[in-house]
VOPA-682073 format. One line per 10 residues: number of its first residue (from 1); their letters; for each residue z, y, x of N, C-alpha, C, O. Coordinates in nm, 2 decimals. Last residue first. Example, Ala and Ser with C-alpha at 12.3 -4.5 7.8 and 13.67 -1.06 7.14 Angstrom:
2
2 = SA = 0.71 -0.22 1.28 0.71 -0.11 1.37 0.79 0.00 1.29 0.80 0.11 1.34  0.78 -0.57 1.32 0.78 -0.45 1.23 0.78 -0.33 1.32 0.85 -0.33 1.42 $
//
This chain:
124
124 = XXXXXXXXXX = 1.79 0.51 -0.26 1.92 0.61 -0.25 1.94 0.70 -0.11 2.03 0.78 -0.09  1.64 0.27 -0.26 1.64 0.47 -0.28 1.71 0.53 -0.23 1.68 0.62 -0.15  1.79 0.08 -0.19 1.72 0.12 -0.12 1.67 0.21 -0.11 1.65 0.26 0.00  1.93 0.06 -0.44 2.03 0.11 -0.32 1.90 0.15 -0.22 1.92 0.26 -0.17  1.73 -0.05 -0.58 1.80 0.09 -0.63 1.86 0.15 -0.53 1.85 0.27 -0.51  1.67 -0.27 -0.50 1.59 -0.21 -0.43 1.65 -0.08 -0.52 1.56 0.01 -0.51  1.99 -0.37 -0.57 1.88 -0.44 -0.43 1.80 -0.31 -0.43 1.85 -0.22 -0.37  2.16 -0.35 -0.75 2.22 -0.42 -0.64 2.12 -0.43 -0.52 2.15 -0.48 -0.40  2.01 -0.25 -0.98 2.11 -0.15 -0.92 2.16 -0.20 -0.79 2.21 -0.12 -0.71  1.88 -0.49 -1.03 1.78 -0.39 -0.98 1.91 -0.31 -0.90 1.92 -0.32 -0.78 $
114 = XXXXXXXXXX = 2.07 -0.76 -0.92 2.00 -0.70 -1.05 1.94 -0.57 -0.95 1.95 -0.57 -0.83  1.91 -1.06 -0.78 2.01 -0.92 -0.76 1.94 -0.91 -0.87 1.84 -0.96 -0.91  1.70 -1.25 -0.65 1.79 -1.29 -0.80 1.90 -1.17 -0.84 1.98 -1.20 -0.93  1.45 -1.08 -0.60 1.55 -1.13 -0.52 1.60 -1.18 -0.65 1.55 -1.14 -0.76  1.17 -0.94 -0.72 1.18 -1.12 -0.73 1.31 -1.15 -0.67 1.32 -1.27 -0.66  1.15 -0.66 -0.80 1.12 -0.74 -0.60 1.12 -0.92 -0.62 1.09 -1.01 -0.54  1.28 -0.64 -0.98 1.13 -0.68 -1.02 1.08 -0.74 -0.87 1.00 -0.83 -0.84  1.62 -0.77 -1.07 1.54 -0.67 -0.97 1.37 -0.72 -0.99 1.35 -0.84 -1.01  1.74 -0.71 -1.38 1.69 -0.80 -1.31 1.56 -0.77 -1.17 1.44 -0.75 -1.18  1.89 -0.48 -1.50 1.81 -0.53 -1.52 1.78 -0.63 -1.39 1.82 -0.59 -1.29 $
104 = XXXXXXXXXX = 2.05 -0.30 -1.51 2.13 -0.37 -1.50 2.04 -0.51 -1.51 2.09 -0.62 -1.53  1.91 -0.04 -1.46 1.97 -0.04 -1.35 2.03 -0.24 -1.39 2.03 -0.31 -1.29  1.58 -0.07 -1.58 1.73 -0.05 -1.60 1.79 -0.11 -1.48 1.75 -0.19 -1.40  1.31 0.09 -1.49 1.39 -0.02 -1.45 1.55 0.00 -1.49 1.62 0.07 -1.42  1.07 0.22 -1.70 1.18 0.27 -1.61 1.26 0.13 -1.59 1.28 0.06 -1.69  0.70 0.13 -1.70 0.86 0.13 -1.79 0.95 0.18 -1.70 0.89 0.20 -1.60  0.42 0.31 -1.54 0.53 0.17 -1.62 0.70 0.21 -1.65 0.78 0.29 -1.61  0.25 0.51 -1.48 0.33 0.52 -1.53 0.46 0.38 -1.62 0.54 0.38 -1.71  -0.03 0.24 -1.53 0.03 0.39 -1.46 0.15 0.40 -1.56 0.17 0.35 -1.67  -0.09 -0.07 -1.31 -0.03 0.00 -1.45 0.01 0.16 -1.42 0.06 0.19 -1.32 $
94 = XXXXXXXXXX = -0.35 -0.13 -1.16 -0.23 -0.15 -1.15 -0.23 -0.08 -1.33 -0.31 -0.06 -1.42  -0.55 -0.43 -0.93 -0.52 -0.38 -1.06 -0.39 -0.24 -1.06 -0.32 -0.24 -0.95  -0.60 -0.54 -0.68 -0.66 -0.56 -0.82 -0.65 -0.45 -0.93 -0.74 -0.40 -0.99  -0.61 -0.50 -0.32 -0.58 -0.41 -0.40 -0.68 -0.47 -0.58 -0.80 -0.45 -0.58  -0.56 -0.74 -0.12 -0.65 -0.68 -0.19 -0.60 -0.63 -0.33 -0.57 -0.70 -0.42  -0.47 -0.89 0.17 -0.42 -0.82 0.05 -0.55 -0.75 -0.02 -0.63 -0.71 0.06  -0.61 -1.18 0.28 -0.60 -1.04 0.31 -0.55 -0.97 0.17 -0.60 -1.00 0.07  -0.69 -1.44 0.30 -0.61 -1.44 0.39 -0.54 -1.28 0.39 -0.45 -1.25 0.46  -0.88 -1.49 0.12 -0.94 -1.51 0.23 -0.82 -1.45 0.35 -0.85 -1.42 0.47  -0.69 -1.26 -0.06 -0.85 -1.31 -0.08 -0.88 -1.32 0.05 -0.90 -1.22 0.12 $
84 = XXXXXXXXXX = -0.44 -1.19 -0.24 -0.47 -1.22 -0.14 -0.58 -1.30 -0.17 -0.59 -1.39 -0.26  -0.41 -0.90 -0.48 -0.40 -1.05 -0.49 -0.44 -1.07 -0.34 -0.49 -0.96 -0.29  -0.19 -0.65 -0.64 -0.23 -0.70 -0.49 -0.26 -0.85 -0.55 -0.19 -0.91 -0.63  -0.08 -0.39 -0.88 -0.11 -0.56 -0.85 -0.19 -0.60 -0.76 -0.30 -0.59 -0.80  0.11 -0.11 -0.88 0.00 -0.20 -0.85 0.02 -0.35 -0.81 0.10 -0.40 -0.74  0.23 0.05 -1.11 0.28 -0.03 -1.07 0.14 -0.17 -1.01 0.10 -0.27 -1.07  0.27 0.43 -1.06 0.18 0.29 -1.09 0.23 0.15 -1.04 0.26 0.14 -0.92  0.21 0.79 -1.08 0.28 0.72 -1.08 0.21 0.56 -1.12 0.13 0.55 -1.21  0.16 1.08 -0.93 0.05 0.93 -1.00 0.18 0.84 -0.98 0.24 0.82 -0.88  0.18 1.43 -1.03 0.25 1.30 -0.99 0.15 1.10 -1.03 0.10 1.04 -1.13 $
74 = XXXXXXXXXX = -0.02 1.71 -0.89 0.07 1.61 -1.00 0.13 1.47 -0.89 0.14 1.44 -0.77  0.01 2.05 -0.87 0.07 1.94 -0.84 0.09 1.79 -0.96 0.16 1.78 -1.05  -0.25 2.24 -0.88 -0.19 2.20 -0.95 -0.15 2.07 -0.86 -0.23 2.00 -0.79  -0.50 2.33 -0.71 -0.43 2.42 -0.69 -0.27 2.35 -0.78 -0.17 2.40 -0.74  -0.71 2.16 -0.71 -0.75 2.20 -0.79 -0.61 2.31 -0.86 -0.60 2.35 -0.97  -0.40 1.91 -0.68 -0.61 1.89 -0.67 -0.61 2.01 -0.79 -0.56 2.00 -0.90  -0.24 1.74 -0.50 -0.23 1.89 -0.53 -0.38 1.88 -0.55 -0.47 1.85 -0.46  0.02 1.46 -0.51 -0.10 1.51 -0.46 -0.14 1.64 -0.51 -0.05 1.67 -0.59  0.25 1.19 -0.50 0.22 1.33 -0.53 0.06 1.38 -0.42 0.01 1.34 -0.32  0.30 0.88 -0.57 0.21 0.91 -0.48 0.20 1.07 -0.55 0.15 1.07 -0.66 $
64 = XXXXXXXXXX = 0.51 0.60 -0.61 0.47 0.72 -0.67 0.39 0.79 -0.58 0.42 0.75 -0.46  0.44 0.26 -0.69 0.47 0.40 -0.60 0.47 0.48 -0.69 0.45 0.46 -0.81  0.53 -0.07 -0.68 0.53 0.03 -0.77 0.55 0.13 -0.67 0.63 0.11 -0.57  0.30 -0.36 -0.62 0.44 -0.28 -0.55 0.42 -0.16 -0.61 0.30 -0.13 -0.62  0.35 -0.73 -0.59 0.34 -0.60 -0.67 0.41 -0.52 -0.55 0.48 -0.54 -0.45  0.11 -1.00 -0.51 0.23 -0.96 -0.50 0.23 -0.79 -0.56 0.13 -0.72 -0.57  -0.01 -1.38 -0.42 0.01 -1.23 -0.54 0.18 -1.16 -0.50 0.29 -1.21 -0.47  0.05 -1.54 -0.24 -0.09 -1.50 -0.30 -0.13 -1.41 -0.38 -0.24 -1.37 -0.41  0.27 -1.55 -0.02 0.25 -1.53 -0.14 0.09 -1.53 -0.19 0.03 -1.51 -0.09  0.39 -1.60 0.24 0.33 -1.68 0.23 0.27 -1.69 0.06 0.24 -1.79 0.00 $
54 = XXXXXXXXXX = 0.43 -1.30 0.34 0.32 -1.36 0.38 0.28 -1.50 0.35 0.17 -1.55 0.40  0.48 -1.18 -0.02 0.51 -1.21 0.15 0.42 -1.28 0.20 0.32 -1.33 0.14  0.60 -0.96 -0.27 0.49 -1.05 -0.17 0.50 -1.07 -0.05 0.53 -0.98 0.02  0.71 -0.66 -0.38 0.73 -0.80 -0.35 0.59 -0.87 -0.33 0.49 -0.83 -0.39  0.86 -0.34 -0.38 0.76 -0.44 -0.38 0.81 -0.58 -0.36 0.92 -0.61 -0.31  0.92 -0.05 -0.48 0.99 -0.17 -0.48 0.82 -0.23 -0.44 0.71 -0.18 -0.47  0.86 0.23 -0.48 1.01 0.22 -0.56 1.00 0.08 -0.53 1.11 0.05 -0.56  0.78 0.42 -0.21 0.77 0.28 -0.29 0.89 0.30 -0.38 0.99 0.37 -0.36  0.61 0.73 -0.21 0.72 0.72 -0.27 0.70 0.56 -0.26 0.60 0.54 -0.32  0.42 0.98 -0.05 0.44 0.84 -0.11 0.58 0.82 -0.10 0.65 0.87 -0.02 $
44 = XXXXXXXXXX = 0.27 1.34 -0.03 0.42 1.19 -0.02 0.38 1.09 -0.10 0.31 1.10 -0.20  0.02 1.44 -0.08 0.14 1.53 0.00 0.28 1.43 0.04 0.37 1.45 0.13  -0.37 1.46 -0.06 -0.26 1.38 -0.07 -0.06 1.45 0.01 -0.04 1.49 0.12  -0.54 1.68 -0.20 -0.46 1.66 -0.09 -0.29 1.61 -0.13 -0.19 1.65 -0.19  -0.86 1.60 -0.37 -0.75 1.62 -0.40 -0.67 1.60 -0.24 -0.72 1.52 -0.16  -1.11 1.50 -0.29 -1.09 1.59 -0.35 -0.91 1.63 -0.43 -0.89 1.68 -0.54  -1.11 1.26 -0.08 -1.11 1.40 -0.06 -1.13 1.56 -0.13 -1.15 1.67 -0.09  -1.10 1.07 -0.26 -1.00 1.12 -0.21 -0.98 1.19 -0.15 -0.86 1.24 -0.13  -1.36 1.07 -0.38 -1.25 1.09 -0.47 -1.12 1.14 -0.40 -1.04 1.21 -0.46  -1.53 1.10 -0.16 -1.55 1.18 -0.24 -1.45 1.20 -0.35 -1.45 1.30 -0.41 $
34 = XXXXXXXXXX = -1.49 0.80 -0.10 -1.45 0.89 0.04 -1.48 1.01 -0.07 -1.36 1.05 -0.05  -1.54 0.66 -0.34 -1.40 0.66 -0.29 -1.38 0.79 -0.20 -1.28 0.87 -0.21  -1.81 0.71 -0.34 -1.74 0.73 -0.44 -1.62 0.75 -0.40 -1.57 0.86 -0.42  -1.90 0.55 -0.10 -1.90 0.69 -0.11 -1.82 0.78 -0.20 -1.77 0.89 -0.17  -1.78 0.28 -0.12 -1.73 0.35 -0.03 -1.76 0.53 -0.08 -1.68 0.61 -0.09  -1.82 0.31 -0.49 -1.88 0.26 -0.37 -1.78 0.31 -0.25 -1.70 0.40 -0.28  -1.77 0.10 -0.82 -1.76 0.20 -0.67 -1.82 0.14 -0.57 -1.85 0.02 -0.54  -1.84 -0.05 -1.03 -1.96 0.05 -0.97 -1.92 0.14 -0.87 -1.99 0.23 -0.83  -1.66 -0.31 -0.99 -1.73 -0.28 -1.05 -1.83 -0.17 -1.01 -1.93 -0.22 -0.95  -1.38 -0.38 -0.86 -1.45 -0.28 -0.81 -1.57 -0.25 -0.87 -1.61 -0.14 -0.83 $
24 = XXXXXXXXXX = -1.28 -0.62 -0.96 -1.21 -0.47 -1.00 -1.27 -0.37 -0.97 -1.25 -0.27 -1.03  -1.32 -0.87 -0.80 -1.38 -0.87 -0.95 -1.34 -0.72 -1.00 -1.40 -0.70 -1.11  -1.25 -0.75 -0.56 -1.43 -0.75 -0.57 -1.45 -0.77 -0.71 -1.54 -0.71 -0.77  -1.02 -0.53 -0.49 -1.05 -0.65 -0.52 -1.21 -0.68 -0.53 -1.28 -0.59 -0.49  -1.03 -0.33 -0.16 -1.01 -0.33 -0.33 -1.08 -0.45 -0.37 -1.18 -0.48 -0.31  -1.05 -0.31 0.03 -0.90 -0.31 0.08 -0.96 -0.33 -0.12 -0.86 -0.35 -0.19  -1.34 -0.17 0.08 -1.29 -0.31 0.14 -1.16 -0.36 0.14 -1.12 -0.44 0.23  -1.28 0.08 0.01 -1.37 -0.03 -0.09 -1.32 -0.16 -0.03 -1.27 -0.24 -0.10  -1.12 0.19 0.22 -1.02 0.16 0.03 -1.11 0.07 -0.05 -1.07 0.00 -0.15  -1.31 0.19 0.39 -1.18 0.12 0.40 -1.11 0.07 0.27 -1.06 -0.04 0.23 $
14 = XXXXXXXXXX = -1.49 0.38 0.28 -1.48 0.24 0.36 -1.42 0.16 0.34 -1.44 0.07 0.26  -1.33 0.59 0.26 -1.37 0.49 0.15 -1.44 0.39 0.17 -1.46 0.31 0.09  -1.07 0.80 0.35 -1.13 0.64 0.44 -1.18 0.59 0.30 -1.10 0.54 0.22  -0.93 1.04 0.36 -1.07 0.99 0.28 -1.19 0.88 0.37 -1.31 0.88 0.41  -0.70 1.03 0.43 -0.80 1.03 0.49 -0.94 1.01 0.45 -1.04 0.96 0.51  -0.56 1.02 0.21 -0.52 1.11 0.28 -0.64 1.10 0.37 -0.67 1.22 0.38  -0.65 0.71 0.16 -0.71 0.83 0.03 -0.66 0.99 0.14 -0.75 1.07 0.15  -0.54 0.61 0.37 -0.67 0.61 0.37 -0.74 0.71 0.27 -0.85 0.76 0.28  -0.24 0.61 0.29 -0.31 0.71 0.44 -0.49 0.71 0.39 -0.56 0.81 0.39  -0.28 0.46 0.09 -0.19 0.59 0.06 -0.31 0.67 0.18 -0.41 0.74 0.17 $
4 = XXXX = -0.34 0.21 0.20 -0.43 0.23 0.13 -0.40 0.42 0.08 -0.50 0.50 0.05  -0.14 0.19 0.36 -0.25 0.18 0.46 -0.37 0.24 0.30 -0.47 0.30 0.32  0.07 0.14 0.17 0.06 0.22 0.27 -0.02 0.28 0.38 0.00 0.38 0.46  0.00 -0.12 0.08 0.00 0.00 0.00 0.00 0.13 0.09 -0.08 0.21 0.06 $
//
């Protein structure tokens, strides 16, 4: 996720086409990308949580990503879905704006902690 954050800051669309699923990618192109992300200036990334490891095949990770396009600040908020293809993370899917995590709720990282015990403290 992190490498994909830097590359919209760098309007790497190269990179973000080849980092994006092949069934999800439909009519972009690298140039599309390198023209989407240099139209706005990327300013913080935010993880609120992730999970996948290197022996997973799927794995999530919710950000928040601020950016300034066109003199206004917004907020992208999303909870993206990564699948592994041929050994490599690939950006599928995500949700914008998803539900708020009750603190007493069951951590989404997959640890068996509730949220307030694991990746809540990790905010903090």
């Amino acid at each position: 996720m992190r490498s994909r954050y830097s590359a919209y800051r760098l309007g790497l669309g190269e990179y973000l086409y080849h980092t994006w699923h092949p069934e999800t990618r439909n009519e972009l192109t690298p140039e599309l990308l390198t023209e989407s992300a240099r139209e706005s200036e990327w300013l913080g990334l935010e993880i609120v949580f992730s999970h996948g490891g290197a022996e997973d095949e799927q794995g999530e990770v919710e950000f928040k990503a601020r950016h300034k396009d066109q003199g206004r600040i917004y907020l992208l908020h999303e909870r993206s879905l990564f699948l592994r293809v041929q050994g490599h993370w690939k950006y599928h899917s995500g949700r914008f704006n998803p539900p708020k995590i009750g603190k007493n709720a069951p951590c989404p990282c997959g640890s068996p902690k509730k949220y307030k015990q694991c990746c809540a403290q990790r905010r903090a």
